[in-house]
C-alpha positions in Angstrom: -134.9 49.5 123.8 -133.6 49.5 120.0 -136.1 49.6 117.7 -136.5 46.6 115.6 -136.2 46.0 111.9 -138.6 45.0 109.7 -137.9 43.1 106.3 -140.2 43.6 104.1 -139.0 40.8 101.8 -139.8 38.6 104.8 -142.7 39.8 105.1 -144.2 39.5 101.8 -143.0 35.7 101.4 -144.0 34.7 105.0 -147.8 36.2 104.2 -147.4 34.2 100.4 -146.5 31.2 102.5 -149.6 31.3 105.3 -151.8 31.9 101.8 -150.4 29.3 99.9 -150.7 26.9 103.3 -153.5 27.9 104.6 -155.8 29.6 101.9 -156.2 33.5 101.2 -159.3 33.7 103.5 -156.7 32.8 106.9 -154.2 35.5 106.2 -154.0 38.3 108.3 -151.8 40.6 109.6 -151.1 38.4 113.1 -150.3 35.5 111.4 -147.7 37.0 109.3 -146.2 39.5 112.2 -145.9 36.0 114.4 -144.3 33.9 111.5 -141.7 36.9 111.2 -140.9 37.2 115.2 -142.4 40.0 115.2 -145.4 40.0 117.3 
């Protein structure tokens, strides 16, 4: 299986859109792999 890449640009604005959402307090590391498709 090909390993997949990772965007970091995507990453950092996904996790500044689950804290802008949702509040600093819910972000975490699962929420911002699953909004990426990653976990």
């Amino acid at each position: 299986m090909p390993k997949q890449v990772i965007d970091p640009e995507k990453l950092v604005s996904q996790a500044y859109a689950i804290a802008s959402r949702d509040g600093i307090s819910a972000l975490s590391v699962r929420k911002v792999a699953t909004a990426c498709g990653i976990a």
